[in-house]
N, CA, C and O atoms as CSV, one atom per row, in Angstrom:
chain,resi,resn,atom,element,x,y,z
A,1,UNK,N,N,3.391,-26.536,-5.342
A,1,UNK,CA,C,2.722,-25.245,-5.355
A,1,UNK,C,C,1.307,-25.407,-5.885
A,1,UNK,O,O,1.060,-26.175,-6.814
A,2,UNK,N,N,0.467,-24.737,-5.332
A,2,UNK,CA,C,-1.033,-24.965,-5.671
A,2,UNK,C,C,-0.993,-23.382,-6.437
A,2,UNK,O,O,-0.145,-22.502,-6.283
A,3,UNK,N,N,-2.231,-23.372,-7.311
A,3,UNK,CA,C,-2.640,-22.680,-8.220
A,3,UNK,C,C,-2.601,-21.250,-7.332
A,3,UNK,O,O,-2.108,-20.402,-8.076
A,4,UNK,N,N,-2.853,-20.798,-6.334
A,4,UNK,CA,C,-2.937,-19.893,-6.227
A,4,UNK,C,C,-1.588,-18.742,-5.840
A,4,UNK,O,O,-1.473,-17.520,-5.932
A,5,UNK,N,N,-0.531,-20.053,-5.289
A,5,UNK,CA,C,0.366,-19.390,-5.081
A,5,UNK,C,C,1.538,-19.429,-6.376
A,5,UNK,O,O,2.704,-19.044,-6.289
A,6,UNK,N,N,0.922,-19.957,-7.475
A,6,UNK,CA,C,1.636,-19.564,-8.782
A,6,UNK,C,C,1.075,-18.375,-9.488
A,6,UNK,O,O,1.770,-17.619,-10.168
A,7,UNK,N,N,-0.076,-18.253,-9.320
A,7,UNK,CA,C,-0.677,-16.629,-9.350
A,7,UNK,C,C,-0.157,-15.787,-8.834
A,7,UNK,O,O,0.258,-14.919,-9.602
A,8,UNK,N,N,0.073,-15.597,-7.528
A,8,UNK,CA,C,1.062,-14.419,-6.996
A,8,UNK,C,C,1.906,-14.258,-7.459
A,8,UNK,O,O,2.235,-13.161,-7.913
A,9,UNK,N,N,2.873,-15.751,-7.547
A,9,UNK,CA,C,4.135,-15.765,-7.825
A,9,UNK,C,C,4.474,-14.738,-9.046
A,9,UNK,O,O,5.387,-13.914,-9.105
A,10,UNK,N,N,3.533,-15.018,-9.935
A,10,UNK,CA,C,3.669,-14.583,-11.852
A,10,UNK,C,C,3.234,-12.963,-11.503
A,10,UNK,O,O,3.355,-11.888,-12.091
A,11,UNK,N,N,2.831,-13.283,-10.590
A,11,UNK,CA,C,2.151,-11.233,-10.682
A,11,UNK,C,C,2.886,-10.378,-9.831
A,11,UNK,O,O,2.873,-9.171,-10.075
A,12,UNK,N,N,3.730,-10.957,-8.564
A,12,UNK,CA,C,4.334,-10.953,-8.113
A,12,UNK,C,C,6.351,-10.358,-8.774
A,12,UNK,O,O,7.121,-9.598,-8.188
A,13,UNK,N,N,6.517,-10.929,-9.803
A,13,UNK,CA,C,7.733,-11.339,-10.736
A,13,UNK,C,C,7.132,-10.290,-11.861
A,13,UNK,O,O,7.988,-9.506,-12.271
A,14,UNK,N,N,5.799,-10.130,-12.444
A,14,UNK,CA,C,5.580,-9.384,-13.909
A,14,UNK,C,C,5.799,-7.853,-12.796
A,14,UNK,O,O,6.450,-6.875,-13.162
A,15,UNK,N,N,5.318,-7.925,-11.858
A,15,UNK,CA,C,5.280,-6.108,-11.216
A,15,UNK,C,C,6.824,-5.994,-10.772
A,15,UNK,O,O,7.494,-5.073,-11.240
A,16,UNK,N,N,7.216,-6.621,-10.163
A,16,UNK,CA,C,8.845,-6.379,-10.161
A,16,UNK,C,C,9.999,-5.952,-11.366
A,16,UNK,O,O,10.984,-5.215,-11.320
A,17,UNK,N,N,9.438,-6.714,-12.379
A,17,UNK,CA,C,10.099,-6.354,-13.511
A,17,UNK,C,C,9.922,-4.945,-14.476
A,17,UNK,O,O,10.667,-4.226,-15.142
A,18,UNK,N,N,8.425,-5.008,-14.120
A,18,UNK,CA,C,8.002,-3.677,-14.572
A,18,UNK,C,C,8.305,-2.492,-13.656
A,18,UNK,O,O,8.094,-1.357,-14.084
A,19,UNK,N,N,8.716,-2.654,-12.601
A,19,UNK,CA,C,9.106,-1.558,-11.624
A,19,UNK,C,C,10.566,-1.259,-12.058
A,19,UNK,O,O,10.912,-0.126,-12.395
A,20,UNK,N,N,11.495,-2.433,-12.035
A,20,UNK,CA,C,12.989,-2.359,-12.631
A,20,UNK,C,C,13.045,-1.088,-13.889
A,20,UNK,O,O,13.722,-0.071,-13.737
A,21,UNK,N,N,12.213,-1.357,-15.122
A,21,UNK,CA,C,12.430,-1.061,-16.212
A,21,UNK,C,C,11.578,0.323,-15.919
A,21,UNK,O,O,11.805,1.060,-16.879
A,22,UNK,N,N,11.026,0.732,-15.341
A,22,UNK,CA,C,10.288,1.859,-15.070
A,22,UNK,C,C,11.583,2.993,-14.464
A,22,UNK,O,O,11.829,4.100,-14.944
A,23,UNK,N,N,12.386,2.238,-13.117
A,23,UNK,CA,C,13.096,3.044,-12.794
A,23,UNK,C,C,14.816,3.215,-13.374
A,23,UNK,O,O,15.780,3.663,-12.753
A,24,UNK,N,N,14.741,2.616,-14.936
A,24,UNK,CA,C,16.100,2.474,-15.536
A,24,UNK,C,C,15.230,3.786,-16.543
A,24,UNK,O,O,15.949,4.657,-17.034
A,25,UNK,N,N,13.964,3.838,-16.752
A,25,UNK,CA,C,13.785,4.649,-17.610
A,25,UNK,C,C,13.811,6.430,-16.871
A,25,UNK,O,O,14.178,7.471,-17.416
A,26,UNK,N,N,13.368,6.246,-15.725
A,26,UNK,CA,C,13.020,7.865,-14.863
A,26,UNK,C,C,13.737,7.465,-13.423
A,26,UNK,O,O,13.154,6.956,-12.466
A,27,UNK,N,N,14.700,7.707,-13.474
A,27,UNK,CA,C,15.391,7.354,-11.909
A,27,UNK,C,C,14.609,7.908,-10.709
A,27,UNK,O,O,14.400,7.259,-9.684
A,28,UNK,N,N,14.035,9.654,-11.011
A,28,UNK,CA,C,13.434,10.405,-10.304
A,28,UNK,C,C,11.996,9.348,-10.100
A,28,UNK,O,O,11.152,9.866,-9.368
A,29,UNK,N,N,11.764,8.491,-10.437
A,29,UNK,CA,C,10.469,7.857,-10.390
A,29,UNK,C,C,10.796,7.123,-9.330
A,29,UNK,O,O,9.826,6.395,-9.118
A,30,UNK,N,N,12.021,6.818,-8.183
A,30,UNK,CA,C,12.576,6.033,-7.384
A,30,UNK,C,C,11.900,6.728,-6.560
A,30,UNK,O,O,10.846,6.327,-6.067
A,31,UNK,N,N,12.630,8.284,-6.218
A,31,UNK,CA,C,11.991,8.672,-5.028
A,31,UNK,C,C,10.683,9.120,-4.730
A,31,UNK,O,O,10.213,9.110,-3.593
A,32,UNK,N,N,9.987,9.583,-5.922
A,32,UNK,CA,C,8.430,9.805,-6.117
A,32,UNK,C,C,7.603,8.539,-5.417
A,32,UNK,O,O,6.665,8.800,-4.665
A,33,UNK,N,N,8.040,6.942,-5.729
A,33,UNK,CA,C,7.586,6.303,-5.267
A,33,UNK,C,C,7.893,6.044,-3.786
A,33,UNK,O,O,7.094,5.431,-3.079
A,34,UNK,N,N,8.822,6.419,-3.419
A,34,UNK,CA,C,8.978,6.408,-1.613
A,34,UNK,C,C,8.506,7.464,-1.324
A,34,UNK,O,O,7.919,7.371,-0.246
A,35,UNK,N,N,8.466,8.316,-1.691
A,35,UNK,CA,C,7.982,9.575,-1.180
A,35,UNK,C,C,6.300,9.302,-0.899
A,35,UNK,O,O,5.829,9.412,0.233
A,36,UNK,N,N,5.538,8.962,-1.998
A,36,UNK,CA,C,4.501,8.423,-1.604
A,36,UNK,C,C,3.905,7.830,-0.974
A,36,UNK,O,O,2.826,8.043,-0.420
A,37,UNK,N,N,4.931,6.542,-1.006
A,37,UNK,CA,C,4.855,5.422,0.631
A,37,UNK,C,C,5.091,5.905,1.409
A,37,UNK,O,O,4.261,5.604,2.267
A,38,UNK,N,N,6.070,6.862,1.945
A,38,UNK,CA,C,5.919,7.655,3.136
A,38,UNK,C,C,4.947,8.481,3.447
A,38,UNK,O,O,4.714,8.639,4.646
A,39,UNK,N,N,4.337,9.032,2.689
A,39,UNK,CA,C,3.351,9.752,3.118
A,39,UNK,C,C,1.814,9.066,3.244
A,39,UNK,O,O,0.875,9.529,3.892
A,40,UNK,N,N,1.826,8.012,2.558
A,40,UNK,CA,C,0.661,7.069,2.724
A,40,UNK,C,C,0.464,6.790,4.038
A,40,UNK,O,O,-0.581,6.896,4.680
A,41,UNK,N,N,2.113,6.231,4.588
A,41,UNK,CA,C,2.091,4.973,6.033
A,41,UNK,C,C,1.900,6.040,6.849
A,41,UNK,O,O,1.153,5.799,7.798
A,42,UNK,N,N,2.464,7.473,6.766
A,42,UNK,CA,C,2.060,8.510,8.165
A,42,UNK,C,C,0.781,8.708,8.393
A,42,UNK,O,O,0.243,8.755,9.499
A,43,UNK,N,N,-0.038,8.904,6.681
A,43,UNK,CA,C,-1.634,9.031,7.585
A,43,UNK,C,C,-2.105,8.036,7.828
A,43,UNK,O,O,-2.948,8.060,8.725
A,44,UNK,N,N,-1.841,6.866,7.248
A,44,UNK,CA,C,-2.329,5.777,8.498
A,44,UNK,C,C,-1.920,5.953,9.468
A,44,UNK,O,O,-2.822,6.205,10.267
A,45,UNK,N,N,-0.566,5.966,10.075
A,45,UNK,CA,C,-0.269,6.399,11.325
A,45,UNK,C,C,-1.072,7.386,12.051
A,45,UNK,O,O,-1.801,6.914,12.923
A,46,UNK,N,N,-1.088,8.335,11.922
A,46,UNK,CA,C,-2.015,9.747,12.061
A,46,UNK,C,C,-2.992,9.509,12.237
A,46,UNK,O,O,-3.477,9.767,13.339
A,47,UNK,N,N,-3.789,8.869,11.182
A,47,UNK,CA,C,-5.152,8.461,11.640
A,47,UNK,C,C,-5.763,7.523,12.696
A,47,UNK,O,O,-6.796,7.644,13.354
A,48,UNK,N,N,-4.962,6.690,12.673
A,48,UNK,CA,C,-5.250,5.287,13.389
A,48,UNK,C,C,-5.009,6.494,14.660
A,48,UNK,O,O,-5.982,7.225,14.851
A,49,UNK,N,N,-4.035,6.686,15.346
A,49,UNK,CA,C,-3.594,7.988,16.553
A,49,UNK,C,C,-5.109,8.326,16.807
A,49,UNK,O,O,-5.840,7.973,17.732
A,50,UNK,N,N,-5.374,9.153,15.660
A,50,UNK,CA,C,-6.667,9.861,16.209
A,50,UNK,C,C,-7.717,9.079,16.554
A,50,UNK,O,O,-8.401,9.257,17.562
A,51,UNK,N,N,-7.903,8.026,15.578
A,51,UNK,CA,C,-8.873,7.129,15.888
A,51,UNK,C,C,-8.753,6.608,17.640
A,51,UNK,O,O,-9.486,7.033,18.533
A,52,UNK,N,N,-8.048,5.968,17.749
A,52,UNK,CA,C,-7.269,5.666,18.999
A,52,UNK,C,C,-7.760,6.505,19.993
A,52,UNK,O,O,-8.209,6.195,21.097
A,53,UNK,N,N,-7.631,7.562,19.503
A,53,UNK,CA,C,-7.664,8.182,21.116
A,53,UNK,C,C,-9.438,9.019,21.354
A,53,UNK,O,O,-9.824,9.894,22.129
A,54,UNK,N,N,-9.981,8.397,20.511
A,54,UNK,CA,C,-11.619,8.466,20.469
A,54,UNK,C,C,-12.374,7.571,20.731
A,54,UNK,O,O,-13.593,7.597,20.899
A,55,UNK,N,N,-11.100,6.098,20.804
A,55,UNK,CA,C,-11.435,4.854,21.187
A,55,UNK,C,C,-12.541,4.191,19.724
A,55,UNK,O,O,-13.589,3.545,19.716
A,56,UNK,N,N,-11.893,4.601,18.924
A,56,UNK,CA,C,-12.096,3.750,17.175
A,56,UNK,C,C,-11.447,2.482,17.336
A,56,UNK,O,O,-10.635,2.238,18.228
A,57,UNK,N,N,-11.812,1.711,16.482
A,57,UNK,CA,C,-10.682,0.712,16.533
A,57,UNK,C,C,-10.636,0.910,15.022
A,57,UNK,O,O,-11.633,0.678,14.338
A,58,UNK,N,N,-9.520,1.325,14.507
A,58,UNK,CA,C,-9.354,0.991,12.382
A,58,UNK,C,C,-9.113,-0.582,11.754
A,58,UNK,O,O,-9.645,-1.140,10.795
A,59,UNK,N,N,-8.037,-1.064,12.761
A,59,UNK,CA,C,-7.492,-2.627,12.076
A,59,UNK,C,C,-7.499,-2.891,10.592
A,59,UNK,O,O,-7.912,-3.798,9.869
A,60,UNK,N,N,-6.592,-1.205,10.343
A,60,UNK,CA,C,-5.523,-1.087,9.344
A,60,UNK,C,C,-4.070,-0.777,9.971
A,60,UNK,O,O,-3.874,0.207,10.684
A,61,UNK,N,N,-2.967,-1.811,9.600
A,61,UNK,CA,C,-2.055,-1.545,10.260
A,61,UNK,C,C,-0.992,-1.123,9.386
A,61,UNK,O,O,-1.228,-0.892,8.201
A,62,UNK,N,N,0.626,-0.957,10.076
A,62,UNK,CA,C,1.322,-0.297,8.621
A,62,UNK,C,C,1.981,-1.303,8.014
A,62,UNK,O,O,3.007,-1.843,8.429
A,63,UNK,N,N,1.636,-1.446,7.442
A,63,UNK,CA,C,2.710,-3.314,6.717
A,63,UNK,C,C,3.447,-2.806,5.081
A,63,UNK,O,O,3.437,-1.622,4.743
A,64,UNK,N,N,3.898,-3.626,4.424
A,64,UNK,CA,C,4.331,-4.017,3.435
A,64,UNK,C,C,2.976,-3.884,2.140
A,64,UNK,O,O,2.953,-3.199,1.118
A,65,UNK,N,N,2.187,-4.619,2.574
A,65,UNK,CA,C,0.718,-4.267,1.389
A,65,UNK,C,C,0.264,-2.873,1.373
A,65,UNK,O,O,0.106,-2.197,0.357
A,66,UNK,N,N,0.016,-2.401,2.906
A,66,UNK,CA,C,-0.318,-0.778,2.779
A,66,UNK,C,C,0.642,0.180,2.408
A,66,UNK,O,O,0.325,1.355,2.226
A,67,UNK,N,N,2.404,-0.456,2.218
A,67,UNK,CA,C,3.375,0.475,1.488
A,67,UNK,C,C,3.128,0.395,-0.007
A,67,UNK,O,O,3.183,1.288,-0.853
A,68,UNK,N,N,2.873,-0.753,-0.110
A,68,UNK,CA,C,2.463,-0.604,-1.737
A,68,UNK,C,C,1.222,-0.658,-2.196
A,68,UNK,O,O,0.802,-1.078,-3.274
A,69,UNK,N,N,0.752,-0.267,-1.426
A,69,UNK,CA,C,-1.092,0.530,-1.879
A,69,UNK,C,C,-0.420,1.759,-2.327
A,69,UNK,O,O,-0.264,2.277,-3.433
A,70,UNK,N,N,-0.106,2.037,-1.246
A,70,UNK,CA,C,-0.139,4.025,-1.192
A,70,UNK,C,C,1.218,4.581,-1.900
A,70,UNK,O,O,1.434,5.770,-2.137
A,71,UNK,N,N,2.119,3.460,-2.200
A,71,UNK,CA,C,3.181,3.696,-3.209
A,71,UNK,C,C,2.697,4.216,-4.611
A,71,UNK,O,O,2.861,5.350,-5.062
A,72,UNK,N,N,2.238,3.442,-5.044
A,72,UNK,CA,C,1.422,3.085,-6.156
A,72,UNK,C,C,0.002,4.206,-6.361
A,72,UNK,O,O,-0.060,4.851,-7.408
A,73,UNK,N,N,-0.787,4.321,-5.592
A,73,UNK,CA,C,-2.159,5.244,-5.564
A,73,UNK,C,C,-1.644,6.141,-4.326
A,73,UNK,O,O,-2.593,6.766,-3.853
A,74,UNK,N,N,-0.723,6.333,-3.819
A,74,UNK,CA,C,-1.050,7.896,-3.132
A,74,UNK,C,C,-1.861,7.760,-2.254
A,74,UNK,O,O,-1.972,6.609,-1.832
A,75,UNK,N,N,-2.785,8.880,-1.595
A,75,UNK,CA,C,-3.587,8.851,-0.567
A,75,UNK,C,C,-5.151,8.081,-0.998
A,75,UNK,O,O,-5.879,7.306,-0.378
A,76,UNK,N,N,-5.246,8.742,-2.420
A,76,UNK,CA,C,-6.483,7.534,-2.860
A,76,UNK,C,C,-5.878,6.091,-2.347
A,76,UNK,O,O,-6.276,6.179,-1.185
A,77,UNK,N,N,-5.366,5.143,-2.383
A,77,UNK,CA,C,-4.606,3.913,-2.192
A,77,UNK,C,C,-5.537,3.851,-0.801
A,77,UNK,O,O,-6.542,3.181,-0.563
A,78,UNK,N,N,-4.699,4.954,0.144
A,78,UNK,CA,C,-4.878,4.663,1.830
A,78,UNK,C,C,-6.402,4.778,2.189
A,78,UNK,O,O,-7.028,4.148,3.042
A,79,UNK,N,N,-6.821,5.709,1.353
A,79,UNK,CA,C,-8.400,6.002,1.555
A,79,UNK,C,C,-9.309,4.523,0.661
A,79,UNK,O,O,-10.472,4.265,0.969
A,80,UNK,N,N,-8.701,3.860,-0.208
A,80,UNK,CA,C,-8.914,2.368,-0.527
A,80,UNK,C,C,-9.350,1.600,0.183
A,80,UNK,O,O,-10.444,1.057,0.027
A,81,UNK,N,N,-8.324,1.344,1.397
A,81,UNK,CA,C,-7.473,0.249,2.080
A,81,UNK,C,C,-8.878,0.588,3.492
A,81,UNK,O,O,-9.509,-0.217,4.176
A,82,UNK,N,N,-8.913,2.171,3.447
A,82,UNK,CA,C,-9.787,1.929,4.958
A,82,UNK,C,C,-10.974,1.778,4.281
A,82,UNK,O,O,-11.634,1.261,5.183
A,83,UNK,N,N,-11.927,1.877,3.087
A,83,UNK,CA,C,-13.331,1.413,2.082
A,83,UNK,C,C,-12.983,-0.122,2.488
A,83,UNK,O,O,-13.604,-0.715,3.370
A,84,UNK,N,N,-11.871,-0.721,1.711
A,84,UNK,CA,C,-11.912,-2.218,1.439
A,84,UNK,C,C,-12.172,-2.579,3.552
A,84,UNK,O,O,-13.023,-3.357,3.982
A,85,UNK,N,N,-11.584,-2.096,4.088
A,85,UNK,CA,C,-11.040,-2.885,5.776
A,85,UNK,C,C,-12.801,-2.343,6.124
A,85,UNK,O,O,-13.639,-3.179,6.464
A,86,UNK,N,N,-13.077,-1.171,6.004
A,86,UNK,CA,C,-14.523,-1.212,6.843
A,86,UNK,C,C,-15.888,-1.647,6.062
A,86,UNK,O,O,-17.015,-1.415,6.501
A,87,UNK,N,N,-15.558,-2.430,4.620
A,87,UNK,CA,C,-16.742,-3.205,4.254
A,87,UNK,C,C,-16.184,-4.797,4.993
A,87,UNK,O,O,-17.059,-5.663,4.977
A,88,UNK,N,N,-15.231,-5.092,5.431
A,88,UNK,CA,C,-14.853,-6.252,5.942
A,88,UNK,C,C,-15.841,-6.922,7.286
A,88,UNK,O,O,-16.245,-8.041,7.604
A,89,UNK,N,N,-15.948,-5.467,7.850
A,89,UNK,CA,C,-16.543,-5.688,9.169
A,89,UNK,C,C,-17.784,-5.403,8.796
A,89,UNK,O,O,-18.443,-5.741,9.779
A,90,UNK,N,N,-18.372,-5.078,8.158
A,90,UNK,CA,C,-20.137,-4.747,7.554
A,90,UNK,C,C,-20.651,-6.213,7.575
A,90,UNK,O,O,-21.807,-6.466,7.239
């Protein structure tokens, strides 16, 4: 393993654990956090749609990283994700 993928690994393992003990403390904190991810991945969905059909291209797609953007930060998160993706192409 090279240095960087023992970095993930550890940050990877410290946020998991802290998610465990978060939801032994507020169970209701289970569905708050899906609830969020769901509503994150639809307006990407939604948006990208609209974009789409104005002939945008976004190349934000719905994955696993953008569930836990918008898990975590909500729609700020998703409104993140399209700042971080369209300084990419600048």
């Amino acid at each position: 393993m090279n240095q960087n993928q023992i970095i993930i690994l550890l940050s990877t393992a410290a946020l998991a654990i802290y998610l465990i003990s978060y939801i032994r403390k507020r169970p209701a904190a289970l569905l708050s956090f899906l609830g969020r991810g769901a509503a994150g991945l639809s307006y990407i969905y939604l948006f990208n749609s609209f974009c789409i059909a104005r002939g945008i291209a976004t190349h934000l797609g719905i994955n696993l990283i953008t569930f836990g953007l918008s898990a975590f930060l909500g729609i700020p998160g998703v409104l993140l994700a399209y700042g971080v993706n369209l300084l990419r192409f600048l």
